[in-house]
PAZAPA-4460 file (N, C-alpha, C; in steps of 0.05 Angstrom, whole numbers, plus 32768, in hexadecimal, padded with zeros to 4 digits):
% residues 145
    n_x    n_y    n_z   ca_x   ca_y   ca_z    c_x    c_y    c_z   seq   type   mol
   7FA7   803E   8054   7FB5   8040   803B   7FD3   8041   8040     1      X     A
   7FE2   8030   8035   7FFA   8029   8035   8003   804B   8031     2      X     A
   801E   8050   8040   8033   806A   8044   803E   8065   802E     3      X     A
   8058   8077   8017   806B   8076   800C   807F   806F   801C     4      X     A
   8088   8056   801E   80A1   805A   8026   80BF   805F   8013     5      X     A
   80D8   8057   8019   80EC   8063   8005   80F4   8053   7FEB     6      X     A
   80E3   803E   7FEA   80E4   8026   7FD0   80CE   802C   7FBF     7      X     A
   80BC   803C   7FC8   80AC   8044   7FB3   80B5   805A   7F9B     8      X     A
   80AC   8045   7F80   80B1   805A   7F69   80A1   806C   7F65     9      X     A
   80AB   8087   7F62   809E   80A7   7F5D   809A   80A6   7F40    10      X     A
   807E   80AD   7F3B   8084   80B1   7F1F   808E   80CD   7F18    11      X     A
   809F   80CC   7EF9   80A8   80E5   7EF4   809C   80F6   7EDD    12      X     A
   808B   80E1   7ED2   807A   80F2   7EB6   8057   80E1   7EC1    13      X     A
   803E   80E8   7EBC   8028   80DF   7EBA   8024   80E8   7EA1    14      X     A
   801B   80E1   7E8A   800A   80F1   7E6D   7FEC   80E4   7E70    15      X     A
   7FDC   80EE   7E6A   7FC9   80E9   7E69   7FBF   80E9   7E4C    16      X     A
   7FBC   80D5   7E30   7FBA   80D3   7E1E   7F97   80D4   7E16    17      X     A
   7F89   80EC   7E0F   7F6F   80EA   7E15   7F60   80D9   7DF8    18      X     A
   7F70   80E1   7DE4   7F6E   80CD   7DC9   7F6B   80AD   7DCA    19      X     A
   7F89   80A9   7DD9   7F81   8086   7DD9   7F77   8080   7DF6    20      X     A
   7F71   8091   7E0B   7F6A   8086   7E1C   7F7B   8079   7E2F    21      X     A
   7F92   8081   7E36   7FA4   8075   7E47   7FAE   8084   7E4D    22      X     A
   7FB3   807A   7E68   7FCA   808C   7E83   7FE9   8086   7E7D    23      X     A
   7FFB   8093   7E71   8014   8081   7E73   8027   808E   7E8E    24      X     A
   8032   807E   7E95   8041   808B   7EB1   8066   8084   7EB9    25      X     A
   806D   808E   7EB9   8090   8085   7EBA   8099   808D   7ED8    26      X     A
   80A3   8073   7EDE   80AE   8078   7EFF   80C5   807B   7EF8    27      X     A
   80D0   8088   7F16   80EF   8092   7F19   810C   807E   7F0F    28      X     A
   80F8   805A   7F1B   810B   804A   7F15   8109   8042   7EF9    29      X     A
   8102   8047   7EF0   8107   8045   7ECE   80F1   8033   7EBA    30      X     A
   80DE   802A   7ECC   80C4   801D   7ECD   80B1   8035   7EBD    31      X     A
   80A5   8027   7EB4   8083   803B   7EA0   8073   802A   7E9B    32      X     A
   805B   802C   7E9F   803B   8021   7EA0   802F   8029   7E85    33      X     A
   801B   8027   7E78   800D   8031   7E6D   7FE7   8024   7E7C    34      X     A
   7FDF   8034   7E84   7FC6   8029   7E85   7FB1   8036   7E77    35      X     A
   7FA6   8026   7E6F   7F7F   8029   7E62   7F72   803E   7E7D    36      X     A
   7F64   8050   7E71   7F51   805D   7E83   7F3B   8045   7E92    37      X     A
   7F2A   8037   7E7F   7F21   801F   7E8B   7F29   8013   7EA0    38      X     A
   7F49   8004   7E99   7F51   7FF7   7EAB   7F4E   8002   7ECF    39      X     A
   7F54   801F   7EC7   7F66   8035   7EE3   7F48   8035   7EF4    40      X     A
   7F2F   803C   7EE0   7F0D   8041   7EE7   7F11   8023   7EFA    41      X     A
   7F0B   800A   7EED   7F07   7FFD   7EF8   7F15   7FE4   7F0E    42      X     A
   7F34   7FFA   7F11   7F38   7FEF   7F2B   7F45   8000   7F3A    43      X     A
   7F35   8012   7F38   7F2B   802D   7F4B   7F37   8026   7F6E    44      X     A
   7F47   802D   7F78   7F50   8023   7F8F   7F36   8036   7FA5    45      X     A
   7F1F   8042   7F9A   7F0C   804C   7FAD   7EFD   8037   7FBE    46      X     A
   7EF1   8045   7FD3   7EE2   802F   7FE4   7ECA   8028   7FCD    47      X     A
   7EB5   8041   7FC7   7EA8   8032   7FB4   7EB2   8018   7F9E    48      X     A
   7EC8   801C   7F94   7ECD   8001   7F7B   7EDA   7FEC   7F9D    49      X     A
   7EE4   7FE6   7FA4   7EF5   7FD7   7FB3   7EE6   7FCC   7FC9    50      X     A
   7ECF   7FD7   7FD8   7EC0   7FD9   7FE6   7ED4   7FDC   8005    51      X     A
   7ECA   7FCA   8018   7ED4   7FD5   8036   7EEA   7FB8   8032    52      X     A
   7EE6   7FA3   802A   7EFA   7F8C   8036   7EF7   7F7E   801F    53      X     A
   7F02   7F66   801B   7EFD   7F4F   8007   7EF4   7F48   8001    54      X     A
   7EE1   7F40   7FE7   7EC2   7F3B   7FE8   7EB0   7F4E   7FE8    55      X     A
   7EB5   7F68   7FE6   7EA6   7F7A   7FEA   7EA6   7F92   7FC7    56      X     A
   7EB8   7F86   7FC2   7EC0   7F97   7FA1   7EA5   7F93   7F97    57      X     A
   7EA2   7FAE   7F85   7E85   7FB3   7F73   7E95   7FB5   7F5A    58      X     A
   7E85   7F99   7F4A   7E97   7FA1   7F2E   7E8C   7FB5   7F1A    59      X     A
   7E9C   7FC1   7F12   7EA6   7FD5   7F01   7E96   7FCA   7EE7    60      X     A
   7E7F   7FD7   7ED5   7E78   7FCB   7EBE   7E71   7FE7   7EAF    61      X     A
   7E71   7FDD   7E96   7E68   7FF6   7E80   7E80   8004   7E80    62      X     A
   7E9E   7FFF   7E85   7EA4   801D   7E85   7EBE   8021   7E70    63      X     A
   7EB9   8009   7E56   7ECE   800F   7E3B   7ED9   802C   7E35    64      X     A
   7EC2   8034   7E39   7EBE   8058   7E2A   7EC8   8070   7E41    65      X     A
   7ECF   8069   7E52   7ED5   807C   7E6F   7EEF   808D   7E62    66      X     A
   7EED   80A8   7E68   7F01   80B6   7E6C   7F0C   80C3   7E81    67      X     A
   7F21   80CB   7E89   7F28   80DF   7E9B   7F2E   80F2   7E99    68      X     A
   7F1B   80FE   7EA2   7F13   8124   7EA1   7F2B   8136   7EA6    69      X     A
   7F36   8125   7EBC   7F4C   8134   7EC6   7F5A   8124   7EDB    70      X     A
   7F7B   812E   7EE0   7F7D   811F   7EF7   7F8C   8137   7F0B    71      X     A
   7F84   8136   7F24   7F8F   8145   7F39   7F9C   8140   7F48    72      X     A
   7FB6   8140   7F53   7FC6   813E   7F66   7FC1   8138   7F7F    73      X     A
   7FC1   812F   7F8D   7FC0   8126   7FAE   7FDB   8129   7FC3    74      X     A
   7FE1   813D   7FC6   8001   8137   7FD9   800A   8134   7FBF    75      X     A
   8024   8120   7FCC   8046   8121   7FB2   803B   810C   7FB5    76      X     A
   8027   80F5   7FC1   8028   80DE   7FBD   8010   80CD   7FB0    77      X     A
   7FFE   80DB   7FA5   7FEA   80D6   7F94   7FDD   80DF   7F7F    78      X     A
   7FC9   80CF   7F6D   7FB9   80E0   7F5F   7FA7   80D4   7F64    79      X     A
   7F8A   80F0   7F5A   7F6F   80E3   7F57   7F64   80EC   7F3B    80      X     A
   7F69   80DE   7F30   7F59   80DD   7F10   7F3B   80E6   7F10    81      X     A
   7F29   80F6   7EFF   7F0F   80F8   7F05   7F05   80F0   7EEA    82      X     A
   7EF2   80D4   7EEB   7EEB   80D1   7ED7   7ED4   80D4   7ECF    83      X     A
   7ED4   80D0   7EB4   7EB8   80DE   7EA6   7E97   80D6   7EAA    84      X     A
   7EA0   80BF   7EBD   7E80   80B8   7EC9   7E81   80BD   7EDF    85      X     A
   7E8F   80CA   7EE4   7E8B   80E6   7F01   7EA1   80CF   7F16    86      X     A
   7EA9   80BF   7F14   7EB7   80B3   7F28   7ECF   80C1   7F30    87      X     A
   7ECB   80C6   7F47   7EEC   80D6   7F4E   7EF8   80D7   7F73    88      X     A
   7EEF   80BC   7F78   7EF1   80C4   7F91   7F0B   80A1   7F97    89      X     A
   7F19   8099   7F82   7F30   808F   7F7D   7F4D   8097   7F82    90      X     A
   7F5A   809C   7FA2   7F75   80A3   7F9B   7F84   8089   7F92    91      X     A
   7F9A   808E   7F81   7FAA   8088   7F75   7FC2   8084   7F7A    92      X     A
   7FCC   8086   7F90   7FEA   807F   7F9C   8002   8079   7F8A    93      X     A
   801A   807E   7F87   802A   8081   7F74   8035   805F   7F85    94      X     A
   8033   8053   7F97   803A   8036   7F9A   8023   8029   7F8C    95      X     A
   8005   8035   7F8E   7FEC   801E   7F82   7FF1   8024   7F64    96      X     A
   7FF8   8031   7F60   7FF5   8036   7F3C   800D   8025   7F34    97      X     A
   8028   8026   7F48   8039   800C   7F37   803A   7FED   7F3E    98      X     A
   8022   7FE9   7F5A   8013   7FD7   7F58   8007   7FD2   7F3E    99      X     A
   7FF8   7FDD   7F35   7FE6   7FD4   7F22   7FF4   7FCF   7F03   100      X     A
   8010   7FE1   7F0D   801A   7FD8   7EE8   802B   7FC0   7EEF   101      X     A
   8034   7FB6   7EF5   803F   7FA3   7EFF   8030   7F85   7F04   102      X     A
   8014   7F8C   7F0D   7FFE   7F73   7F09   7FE7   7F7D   7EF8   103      X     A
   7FF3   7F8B   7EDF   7FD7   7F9C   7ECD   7FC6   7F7F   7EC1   104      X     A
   7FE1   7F6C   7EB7   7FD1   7F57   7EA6   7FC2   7F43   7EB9   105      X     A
   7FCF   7F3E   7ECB   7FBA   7F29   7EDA   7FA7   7F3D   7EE5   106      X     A
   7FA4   7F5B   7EEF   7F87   7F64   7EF8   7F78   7F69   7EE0   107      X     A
   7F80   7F6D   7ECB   7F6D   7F6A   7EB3   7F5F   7F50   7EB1   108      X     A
   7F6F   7F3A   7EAE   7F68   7F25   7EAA   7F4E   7F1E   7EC3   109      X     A
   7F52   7F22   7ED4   7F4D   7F1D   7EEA   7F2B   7F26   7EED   110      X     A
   7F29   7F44   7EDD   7F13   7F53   7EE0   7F04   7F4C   7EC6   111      X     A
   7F0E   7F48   7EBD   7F00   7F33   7E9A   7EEC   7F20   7EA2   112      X     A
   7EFE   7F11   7EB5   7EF1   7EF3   7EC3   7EDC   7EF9   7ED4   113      X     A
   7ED7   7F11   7EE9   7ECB   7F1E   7EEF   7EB0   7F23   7EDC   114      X     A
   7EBD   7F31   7ECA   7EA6   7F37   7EBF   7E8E   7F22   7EAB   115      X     A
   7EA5   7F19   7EA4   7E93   7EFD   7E9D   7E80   7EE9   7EA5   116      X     A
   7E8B   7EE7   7EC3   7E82   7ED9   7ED5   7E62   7EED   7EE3   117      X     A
   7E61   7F00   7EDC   7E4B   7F13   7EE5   7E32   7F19   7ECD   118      X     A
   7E49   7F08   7EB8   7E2F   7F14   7E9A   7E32   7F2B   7E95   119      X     A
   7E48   7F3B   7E9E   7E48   7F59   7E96   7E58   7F62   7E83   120      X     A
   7E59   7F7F   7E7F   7E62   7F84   7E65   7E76   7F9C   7E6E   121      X     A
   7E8F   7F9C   7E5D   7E9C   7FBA   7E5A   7E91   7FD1   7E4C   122      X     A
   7E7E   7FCC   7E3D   7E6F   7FDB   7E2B   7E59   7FE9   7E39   123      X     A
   7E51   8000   7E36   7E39   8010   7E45   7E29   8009   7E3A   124      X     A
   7E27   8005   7E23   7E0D   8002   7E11   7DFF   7FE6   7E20   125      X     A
   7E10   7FD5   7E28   7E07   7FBA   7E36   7E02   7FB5   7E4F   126      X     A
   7E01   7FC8   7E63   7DFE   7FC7   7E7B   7DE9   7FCC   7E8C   127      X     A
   7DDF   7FC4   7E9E   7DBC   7FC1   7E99   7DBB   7FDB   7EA8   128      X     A
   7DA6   7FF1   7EA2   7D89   7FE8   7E9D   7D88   7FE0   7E80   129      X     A
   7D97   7FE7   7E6A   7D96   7FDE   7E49   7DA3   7FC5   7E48   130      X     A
   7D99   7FB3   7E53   7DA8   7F98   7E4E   7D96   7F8D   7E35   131      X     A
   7DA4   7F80   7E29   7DA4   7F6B   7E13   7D88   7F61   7E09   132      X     A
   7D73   7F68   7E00   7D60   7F59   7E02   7D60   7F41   7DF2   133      X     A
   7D54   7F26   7E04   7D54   7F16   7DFE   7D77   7F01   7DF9   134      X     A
   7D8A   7F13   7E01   7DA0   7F03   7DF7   7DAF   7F02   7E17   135      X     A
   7DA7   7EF5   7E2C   7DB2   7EF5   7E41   7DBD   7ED7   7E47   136      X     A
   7DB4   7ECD   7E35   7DBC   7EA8   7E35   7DB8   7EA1   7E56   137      X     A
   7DC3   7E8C   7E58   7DBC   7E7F   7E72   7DBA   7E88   7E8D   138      X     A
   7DDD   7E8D   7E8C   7DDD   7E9F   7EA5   7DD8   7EB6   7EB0   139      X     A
   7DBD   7EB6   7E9F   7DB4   7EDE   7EAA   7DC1   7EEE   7EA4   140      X     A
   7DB2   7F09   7EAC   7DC0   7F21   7EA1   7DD8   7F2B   7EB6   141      X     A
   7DDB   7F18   7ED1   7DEC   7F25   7EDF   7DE1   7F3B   7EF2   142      X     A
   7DC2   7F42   7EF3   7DB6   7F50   7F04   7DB3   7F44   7F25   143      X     A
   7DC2   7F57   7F32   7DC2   7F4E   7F4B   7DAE   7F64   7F58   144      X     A
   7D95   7F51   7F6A   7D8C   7F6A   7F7E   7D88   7F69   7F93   145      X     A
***
């Protein structure tokens, strides 16, 4: 895991907005993020979401509705968010979090295509074992085993 070095922006406020569901975050250099809880869940810098190397990521499905329970401090140089489907083993690095605002719209985009490409859903209600009956069209339900 990449060190802080002295070009990294510190954030100076985190809020945690539990209403709309977003993290908003303001760095030192005058930069602010807002992220979706979703978004933060599913690109979880943990080994589980990321796996060990490239090619190894487990995508992230069902998780529109995710909250975060809480977030806890790590050192001066991280957080770990704990979210409401028990996931909490995500640090958060104050360089990966302005990674991610910085490429929020292409990793969104990015995990859309993802998910499409798998037949899966952001929605819990859609994610198998309750998958769709009968409405899986061609390319399957996306069950891998």
């Amino acid at each position: 895991m990449a060190g802080l070095d002295k070009d990294t922006p510190i954030p100076t406020e985190i809020k945690v907005q539990q209403k709309s569901k977003v993290m908003d975050i303001s760095f030192d250099n005058g930069r602010s993020f807002s992220f979706t809880f979703e978004f933060l869940r599913v690109c979880s810098p943990s080994a589980e979401v990321r796996g060990h190397g490239p090619g190894q990521e487990t995508l992230q499905v069902g998780k529109r509705d995710v909250d975060i329970v809480r977030v806890e401090p790590v050192g001066a140089y991280a957080v770990k968010p704990v979210f409401s489907d028990g996931h909490d083993s995500g640090i958060y690095s104050w360089d990966y979090l302005y990674l991610l605002g910085e490429n929020q719209q292409a990793l969104w985009e990015d995990y859309l295509h993802r998910l499409a490409a798998a037949g899966a859903s952001r929605d819990p209600a859609l994610v198998p074992p309750a998958a769709p009956k009968g409405g899986c069209g061609s390319g399957g339900c996306g069950h891998h085993h």
